[in-house]
C-alpha positions in Angstrom: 3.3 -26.2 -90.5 4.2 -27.8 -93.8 2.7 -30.7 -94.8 4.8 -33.5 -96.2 3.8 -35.2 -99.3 4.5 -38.6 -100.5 6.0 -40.2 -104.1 5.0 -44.5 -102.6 3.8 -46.3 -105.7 1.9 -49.5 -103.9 1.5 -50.8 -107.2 5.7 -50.3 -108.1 7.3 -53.5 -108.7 10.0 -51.8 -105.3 7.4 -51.4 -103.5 6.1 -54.7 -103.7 9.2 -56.3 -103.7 10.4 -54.2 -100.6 6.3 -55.4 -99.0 6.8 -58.7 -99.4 10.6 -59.2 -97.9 9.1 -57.3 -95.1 6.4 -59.6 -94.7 8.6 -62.4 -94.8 10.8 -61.0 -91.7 7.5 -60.2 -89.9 6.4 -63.7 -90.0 10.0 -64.6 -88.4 8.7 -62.2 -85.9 5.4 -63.8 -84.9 6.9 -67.1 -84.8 9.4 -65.5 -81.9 6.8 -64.0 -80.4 4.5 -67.0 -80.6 7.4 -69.0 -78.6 7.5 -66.0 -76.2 3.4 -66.5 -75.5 3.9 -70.1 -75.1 5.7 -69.4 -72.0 6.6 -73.5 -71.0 5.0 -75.3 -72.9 1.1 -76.4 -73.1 2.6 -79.4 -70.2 3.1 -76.7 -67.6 0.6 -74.3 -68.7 -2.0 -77.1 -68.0 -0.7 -78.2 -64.7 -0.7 -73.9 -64.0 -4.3 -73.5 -64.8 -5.5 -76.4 -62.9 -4.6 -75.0 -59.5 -6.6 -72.1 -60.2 -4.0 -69.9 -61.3 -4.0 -67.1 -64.2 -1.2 -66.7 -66.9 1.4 -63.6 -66.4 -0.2 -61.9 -69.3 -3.8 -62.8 -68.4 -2.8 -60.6 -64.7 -1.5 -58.0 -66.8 -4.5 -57.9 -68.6 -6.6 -57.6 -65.5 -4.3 -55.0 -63.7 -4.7 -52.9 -66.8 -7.4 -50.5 -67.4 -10.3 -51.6 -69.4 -8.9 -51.6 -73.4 -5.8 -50.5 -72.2 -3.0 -50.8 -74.0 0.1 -52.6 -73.5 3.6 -51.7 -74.7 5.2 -55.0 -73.9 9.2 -54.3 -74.3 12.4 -56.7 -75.1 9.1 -59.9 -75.8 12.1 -62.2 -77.8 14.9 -61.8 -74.8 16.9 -64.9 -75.2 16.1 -65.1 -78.2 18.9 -67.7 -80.1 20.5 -68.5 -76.9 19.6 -71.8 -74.5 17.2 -70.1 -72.7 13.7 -69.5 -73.3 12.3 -67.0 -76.0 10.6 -64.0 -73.4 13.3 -65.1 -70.2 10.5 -66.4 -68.4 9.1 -62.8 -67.9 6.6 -60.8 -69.5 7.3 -56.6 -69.0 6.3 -53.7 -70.1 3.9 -50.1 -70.1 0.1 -50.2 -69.2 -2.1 -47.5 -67.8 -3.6 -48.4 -64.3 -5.8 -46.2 -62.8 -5.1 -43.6 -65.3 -1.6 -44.1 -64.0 1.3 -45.4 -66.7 3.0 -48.0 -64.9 6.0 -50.5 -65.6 4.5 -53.8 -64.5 6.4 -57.0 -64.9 5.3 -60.8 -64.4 7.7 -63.6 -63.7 6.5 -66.4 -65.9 6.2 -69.4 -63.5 5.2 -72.3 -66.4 9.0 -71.5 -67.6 11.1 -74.0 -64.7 8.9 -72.4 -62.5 9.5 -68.6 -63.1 13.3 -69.0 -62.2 15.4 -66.0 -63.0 17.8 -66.6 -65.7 20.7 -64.6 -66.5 18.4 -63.3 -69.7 16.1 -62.8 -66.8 18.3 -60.8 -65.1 19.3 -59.0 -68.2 15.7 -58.2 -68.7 14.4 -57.4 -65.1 17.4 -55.2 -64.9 16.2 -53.0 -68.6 12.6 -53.0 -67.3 13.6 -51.0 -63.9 15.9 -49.2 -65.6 13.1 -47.8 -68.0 10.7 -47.5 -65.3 13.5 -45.0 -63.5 14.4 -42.9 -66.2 11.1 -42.1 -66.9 9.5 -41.8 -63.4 7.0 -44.7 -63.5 5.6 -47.1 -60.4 6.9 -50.1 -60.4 4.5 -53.3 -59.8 5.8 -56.4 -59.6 3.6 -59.4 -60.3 5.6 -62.4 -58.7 5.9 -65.9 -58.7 9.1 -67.3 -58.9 11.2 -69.8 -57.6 14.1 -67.5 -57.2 18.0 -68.4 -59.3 18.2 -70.6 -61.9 20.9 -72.5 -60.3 22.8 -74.1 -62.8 23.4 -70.2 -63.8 24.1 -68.9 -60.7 27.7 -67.8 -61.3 26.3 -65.1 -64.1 23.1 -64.0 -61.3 24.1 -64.2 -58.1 26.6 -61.3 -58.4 25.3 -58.8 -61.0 21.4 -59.7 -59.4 21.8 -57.7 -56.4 21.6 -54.4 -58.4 17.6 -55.6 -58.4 17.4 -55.0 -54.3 19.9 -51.5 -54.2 17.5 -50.4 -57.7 14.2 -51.3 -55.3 15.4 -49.1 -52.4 16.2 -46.1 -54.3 13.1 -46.0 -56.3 11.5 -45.7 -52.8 14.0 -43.0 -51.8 13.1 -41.3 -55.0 9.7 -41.7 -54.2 8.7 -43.9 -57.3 6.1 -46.2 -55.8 7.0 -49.7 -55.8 4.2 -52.6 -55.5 4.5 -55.9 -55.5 1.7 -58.6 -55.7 2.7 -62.2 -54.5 0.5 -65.4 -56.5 2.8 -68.1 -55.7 6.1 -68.7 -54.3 8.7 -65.9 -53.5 12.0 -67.8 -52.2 15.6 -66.7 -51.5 16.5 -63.5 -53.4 13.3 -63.4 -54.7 11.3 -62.6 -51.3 13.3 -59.6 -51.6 11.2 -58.2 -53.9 8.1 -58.1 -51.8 10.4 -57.7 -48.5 12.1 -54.5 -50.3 8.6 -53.2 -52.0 6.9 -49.9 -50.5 3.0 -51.6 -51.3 2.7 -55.5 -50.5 -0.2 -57.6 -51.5 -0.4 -61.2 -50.8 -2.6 -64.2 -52.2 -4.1 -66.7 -49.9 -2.9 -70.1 -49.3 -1.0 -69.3 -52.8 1.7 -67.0 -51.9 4.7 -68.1 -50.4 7.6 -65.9 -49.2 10.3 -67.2 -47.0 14.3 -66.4 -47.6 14.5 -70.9 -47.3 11.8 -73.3 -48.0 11.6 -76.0 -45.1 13.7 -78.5 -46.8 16.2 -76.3 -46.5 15.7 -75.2 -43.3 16.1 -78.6 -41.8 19.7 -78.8 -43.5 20.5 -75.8 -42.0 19.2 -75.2 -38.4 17.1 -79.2 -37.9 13.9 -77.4 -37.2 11.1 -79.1 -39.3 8.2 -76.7 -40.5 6.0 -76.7 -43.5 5.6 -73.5 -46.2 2.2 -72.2 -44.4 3.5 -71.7 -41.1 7.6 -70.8 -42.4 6.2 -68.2 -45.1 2.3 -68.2 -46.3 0.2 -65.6 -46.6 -2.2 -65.8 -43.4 1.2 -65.7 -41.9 2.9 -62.6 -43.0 -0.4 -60.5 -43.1 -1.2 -61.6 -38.7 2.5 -62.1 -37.7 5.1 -61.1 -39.6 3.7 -58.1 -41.0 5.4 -58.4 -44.3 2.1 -58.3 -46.2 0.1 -54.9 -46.8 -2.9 -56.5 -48.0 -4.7 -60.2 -47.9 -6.2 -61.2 -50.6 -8.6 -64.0 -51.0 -7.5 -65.2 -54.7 -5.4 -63.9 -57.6 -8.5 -61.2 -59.0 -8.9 -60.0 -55.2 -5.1 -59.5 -55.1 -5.2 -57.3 -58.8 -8.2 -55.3 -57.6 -6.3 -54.4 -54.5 -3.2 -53.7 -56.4 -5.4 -51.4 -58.2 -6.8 -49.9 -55.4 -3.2 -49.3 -54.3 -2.3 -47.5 -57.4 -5.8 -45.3 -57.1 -4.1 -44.0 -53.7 -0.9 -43.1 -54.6 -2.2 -39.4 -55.3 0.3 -39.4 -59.0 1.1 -36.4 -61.0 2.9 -36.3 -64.2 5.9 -33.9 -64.4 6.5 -33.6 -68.2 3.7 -32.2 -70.5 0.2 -33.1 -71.5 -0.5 -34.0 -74.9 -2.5 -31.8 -77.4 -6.5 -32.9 -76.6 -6.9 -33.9 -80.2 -4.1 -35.1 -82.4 -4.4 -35.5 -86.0 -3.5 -38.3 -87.9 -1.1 -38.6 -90.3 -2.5 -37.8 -94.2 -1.1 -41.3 -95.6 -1.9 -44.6 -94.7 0.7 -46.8 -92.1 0.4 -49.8 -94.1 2.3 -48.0 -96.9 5.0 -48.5 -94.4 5.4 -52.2 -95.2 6.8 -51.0 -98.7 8.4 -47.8 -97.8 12.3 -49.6 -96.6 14.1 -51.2 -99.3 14.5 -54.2 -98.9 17.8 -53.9 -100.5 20.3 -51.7 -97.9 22.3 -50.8 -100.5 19.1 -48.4 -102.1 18.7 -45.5 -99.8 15.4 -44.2 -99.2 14.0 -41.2 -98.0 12.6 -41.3 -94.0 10.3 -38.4 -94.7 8.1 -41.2 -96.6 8.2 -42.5 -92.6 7.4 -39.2 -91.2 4.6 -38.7 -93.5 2.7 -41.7 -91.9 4.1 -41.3 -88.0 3.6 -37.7 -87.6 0.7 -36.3 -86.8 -1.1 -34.8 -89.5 2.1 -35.5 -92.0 3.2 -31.9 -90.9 6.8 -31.5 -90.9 8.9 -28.2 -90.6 12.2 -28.8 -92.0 15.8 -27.6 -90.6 18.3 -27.0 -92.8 17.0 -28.8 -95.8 19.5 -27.8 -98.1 22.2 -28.6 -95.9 24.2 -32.1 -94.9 21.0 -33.0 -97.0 21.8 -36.9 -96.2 20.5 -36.6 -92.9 17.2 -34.6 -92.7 16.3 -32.6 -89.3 13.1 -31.0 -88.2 10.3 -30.4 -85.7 6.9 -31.8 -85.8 4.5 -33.8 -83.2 3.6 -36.6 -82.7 0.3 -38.4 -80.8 0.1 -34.6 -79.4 3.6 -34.6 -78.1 6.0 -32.4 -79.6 9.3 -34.1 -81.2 12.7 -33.3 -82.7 13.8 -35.8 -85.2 16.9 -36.8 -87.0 16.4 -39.2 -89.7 19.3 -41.0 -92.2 18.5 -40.2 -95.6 21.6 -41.5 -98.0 23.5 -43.9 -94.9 26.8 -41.8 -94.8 26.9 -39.1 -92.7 29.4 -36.4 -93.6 31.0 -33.5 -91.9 28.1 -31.3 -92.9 25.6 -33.5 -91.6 27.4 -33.8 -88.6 27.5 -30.4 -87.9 24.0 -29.7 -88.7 23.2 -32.8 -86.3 25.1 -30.8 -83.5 23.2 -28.2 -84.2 19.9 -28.9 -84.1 20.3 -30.8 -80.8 21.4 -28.0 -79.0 18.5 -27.0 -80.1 16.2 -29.3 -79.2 17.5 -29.0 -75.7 16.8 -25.3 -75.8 13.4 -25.4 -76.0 13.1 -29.3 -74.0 12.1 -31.0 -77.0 12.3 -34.4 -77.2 14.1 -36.3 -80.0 13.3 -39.1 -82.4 16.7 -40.9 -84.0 15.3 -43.0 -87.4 18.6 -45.1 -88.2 19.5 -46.3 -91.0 23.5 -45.3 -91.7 26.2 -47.2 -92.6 28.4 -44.9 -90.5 30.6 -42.1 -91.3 32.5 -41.6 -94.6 35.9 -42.2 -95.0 38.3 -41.6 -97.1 42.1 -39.2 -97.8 39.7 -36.2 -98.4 37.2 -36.4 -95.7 40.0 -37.1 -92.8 41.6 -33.6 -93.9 38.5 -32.2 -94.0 38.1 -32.9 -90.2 35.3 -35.9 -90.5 36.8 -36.7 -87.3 36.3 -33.8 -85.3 33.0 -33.5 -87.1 31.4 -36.9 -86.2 33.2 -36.3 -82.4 31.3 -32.9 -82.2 27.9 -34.8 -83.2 28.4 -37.6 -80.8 29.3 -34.7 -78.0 26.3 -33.5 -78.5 23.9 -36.8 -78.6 26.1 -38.0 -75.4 25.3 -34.9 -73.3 21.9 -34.2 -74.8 19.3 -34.0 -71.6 15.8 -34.0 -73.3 14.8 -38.2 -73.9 16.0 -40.2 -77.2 14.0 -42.3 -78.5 15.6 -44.4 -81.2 14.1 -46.6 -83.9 16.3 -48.8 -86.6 14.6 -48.9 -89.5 17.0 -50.0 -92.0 21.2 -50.1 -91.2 23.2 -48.8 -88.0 26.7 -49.7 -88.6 30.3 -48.3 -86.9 30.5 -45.2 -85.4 27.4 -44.1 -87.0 25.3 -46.2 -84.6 26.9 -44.0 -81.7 26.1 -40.9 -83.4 22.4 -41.9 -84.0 21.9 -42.1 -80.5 22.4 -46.6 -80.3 22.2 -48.4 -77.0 25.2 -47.1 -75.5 23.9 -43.9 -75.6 21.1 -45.1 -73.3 18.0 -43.5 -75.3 15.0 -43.8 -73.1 13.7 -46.5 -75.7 15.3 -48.4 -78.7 13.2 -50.3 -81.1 13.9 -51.9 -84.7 12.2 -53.3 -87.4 11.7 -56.6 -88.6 14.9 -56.1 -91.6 17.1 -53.6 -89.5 20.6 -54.6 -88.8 23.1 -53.7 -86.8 27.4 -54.2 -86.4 30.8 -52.5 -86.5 30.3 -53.1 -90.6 28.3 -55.1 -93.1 29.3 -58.5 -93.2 31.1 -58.4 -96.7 33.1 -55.2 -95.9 34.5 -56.8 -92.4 35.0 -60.1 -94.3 37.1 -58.1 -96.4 38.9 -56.1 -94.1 39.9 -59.4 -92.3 41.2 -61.0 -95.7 43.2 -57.7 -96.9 44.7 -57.8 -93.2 45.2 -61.1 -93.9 47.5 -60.8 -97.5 49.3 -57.8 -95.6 50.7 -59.7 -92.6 51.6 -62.9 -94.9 53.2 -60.6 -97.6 55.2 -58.9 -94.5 56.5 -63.0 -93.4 57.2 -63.1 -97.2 54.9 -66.1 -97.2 52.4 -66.9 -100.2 48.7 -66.3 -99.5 46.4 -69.4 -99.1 43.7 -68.4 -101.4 41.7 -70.9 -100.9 41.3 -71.0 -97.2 41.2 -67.4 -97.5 37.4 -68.2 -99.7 36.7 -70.3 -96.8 37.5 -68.4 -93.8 36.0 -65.1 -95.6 32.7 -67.1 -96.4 32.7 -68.3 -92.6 32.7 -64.6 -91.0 30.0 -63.3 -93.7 28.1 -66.0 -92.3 28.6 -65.5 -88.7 28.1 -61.2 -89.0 25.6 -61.8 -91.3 23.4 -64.1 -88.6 24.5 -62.0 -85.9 23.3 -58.7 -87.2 19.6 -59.3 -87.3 17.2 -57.2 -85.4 16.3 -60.8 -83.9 19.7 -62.2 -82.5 20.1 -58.3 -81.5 16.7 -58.3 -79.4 17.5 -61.7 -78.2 20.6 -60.3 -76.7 18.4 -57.0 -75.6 20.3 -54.6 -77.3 16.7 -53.0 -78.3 13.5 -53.1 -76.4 11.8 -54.9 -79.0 11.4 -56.0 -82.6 8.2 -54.0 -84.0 5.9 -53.9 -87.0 6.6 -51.0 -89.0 3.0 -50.5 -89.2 3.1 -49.9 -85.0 5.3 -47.4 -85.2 3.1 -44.5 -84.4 1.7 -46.4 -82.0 4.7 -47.6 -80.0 6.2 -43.9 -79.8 3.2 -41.9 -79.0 3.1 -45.2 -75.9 6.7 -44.1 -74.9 5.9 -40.3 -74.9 3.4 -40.8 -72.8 6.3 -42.8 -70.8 8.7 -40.1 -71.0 6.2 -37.1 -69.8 5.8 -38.7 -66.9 8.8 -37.3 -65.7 10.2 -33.8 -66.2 11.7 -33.2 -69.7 14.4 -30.5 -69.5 17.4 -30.1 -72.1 20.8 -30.0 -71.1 22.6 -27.3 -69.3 26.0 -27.4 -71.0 28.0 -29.7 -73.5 31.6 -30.5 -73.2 33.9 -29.0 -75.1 33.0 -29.2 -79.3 36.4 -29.4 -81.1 35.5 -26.9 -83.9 
């Protein structure tokens, strides 16, 4: 296969103009992150630990087989909103057993583990991934059940977390949950709806109503160990599978648990030995521009995410603006699309279509690198049928059956998002990094959109235009798109499943292969109908 070459200067003034910006949006990153790890604050952490109790990530770390890794997904969820950066849960993609598993830990230092609508949100994205790709679900809970205050935006939409339960056990996608504390109301339907229960010793507490609240309702006075602790469920009620004497007992059983579920992968194996790539992933600090205005070309990306550089082109001389081909990566074979001038035009569109029929002829996954300002406009390009064109390529990304996995690594404006396979396309996993951005337009060109809408309508009253409050108003909306187009605010609102260093690209993918392959990957049987 041929081997793709690379024209990265470190030493350019770009590329170290291009490093350092980077750098700078990475360290916006860790400080997001480093909220998200700080869970409640050092107050609640201490009063945690000195009942005896482990962190969420400190079970994950336990669960997880020995150096592991962890592909922790949508880490900044409520990020800019009043809600705490993570959601008070910590989710994501480990091995246990030799078993890839979604495993996800209510946070209980954060208002003690209460479910948030970001919660939600988040819970919600986390089973979702964990169906599409055919993993066991644990659950490591301790949780106080709704955030009250925000009941009117959980109580409704969070009953999607019981039906989703249910029919992973119907679809026989194991289902474990692991009880360390309290489990009240809604949220003692996790373990009450789980196929594997395990629950902690005079920790766990599970009961649909605490006693307080049973004395409102009924007058009978009780206390938690006898309405719903451990001992109790696992001699009378029989809602517990397992007893176990403390929190490490309770991950060695959940463990054991996973050990017997007798697990086979349905998609393919990886190659046994997978070469690197030929170039050095640091370079990939440097490689964006920093400015989205300078294109660059994604096959400097390729060259350090693909294994052994090795890249056999489609169509290269054709709708060159968006470059196509087949290579592998971390053993897995891949399809990838990749933005290499922002527009795309009717012939990239067409060679788009194209190549993801193929792709679902041979059940090939594909790899979407955005970085497009959307498709081209103009008198010439709507007669030339950009229309139809960008239709026929979206067509063919909606009804595509092998997995997506998307990553922004620059722009993904307007209908050009779509086309790349964005969120509403439901790729099996999104990521962005640190400088990507996303909206219907850059801030300046919807700014002035607004404006010329603007002098339009007033010269149509036959009124003069303001120009001054027009400077004002147009200054105000660059602000607001500009702030709300960051690959931040966007994880914050989970629109991707996590801000990443370019550097862990290759990393984070060949982790979400090995996600994907544990179900079946077969390609579409049919598209609709392509308007030629």
């Amino acid at each position: 296969m041929p081997v793709l070459s690379s024209a990265v200067d470190p030493a350019s003034a770009s590329y170290l103009d291009n490093r350092n910006a980077m750098l700078k949006r990475l360290a916006e990153l860790d400080s997001a992150l480093a909220a998200a790890r700080d869970g409640g604050g050092e107050r609640y952490v201490r009063r945690h630990r000195s009942r005896g109790k482990l962190l969420p990530r400190e079970r994950i770390e336990l669960l997880l087989d020995r150096d592991a890794p962890f592909l922790e997904l949508c880490p900044v969820a409520a990020w800019g909103s009043d809600y705490p950066v993570g959601a008070s849960t910590v989710g994501g993609i480990g091995t246990v057993e030799g078993v890839d598993c979604m495993i996800v830990a209510t946070d209980p230092t954060v208002r003690g583990g209460a479910v948030n609508p970001y919660a939600l949100k988040k819970s919600q994205r986390l089973g979702r991934i964990a169906a599409e790709n055919r993993l066991p679900l644990i659950n490591l809970v301790e949780s106080g059940g709704a955030d009250l205050p925000s009941q009117s935006e959980i109580f409704i939409p969070g009953g999607a977390v019981f039906r989703d339960l249910t029919q992973a056990s119907a679809d026989r996608r194991p289902t474990i949950a692991v009880v360390f504390g309290n489990a009240t109301a809604g949220g003692a339907y996790i373990p009450g709806m789980s196929d594997y229960t395990i629950l902690v010793r005079e920790q766990a507490k599970v009961f649909l109503a605490g006693p307080p609240l049973v004395q409102m309702a009924t007058g009978e006075r009780t206390d938690d160990e006898s309405l719903g602790g451990a001992q109790m469920h696992a001699t009378r009620s029989g809602l517990a599978d397992f007893l176990a004497e403390d929190e490490r007992d309770a991950i060695r059983l959940a463990r054991l648990v996973v050990r017997r579920l007798n697990w086979r992968r349905r998609g393919n194996q990886p190659r046994p030995v997978a070469a690197p790539p030929r170039y050095d992933q640091e370079d990939l600090l440097g490689v964006a521009s920093a400015d989205q205005r300078i294109p660059y070309d994604p096959r400097e990306i390729l060259a350090r995410i693909l294994d052994g550089s090795e890249f056999d082109e489609f169509k290269p001389l054709y709708g060159t603006a968006l470059v196509t081909g087949w290579g592998e990566l971390c053993g897995y074979p891949i399809g990838v699309l990749a933005n290499a001038r922002g527009v795309l035009f009717s012939e990239e569109s067409q060679k788009a279509a194209q190549f993801i029929q193929l792709a679902n002829t041979s059940d090939t996954p594909l790899l979407f690198l955005q970085n497009t300002t959307g498709y081209m406009v103009g008198e010439s390009y709507e007669q030339g049928g950009i229309i139809k064109h960008g239709a026929l390529m979206i067509n063919a990304v909606a009804n595509s059956g092998v997995p997506h996995l998307t990553v922004n690594v620059g722009a993904s404006y307007g209908a050009g998002n779509y086309g790349m396979c964005g969120r509403a396309f439901d790729p099996r996993f999104l990521f962005s990094w640190p400088h990507a951005r996303s909206a219907v337009m850059g801030a300046a060109q919807l700014a002035g959109t607004l404006e010329i809408v603007a002098r339009q309508a007033a010269a149509a009253r036959g009124q003069e235009f303001d120009e001054d409050a027009a400077t004002v108003i147009r200054l105000g909306v660059e602000q607001q798109i500009d702030r709300e187009s960051v690959a931040l605010f966007l994880s914050g609102k989970l629109y991707d499943d996590g801000v990443i260093d370019p550097r862990d690209t290759r990393t984070v993918l060949g982790l979400a292969l090995s996600a994907v392959h544990s179900g079946p990957v077969r390609g579409a049987a049919g598209f609709g109908v392509f308007r030629m």
